[in-house]
Structure formats: structure tokens, C-alpha cells
C-alpha positions in Angstrom: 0.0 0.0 0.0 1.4 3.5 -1.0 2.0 6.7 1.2 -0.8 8.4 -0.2 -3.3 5.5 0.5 -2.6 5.6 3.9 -3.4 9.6 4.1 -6.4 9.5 1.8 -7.9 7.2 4.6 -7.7 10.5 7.4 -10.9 11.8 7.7 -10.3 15.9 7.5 -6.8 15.5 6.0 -7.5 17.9 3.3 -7.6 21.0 5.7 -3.8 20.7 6.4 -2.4 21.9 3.0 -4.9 24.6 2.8 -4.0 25.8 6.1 -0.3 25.2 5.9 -0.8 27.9 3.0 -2.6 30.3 4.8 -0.5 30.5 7.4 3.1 30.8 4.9 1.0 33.6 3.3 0.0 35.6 7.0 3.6 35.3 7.7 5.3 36.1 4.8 3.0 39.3 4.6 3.9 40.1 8.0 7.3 40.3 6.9 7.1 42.2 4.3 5.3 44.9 6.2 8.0 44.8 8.5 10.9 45.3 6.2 9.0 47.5 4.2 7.8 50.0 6.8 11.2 49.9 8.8 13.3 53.5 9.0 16.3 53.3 7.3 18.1 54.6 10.8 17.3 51.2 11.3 18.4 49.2 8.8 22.3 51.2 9.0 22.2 50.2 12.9 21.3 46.3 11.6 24.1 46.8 9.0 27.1 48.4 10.5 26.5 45.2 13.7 29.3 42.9 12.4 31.7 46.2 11.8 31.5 47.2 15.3 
């Protein structure tokens, strides 16, 4: 018996992959915002760490 017999048998196993998506989208959003909306004071304090 295959891999994919075994999950087709899971009641509700279809939610996971939608979900899974959802939540890589909400985070990688969140992301974005955050780079995106940071000061770019910021960014030269992030960038000149490893100099100092």
C-alpha cells in the first residue's frame, strides 16, 4: 500500500495543506510589512553590527 493510501484514509486530511498555505501567506506578509515599513536609521544600525 502506497503513502498516499494511507493519508487519503484520514478523515479531515484535506484541511492541512490549505491551512499550511494560509499561514506561509500571513507570515510572509507580515514580513514584508516589516521590512518594508522599517526606518532606514534602522536598517544602517542592523548593518554596520558585524563592523562594530
Amino acid at each position: 500500500m502506497k503513502f498516499i493510501n494511507y493519508l487519503e484514509s484520514i478523515a479531515g486530511i484535506s484541511i492541512y495543506p490549505l491551512m499550511s498555505l494560509i499561514l506561509f501567506a500571513v507570515i510572509f506578509t507580515a514580513v514584508l510589512i516589516k521590512t518594508y515599513s522599517t526606518d532606514q536609521k534602522t536598517i544602517d544600525e542592523h548593518k554596520n553590527l558585524p563592523i562594530q
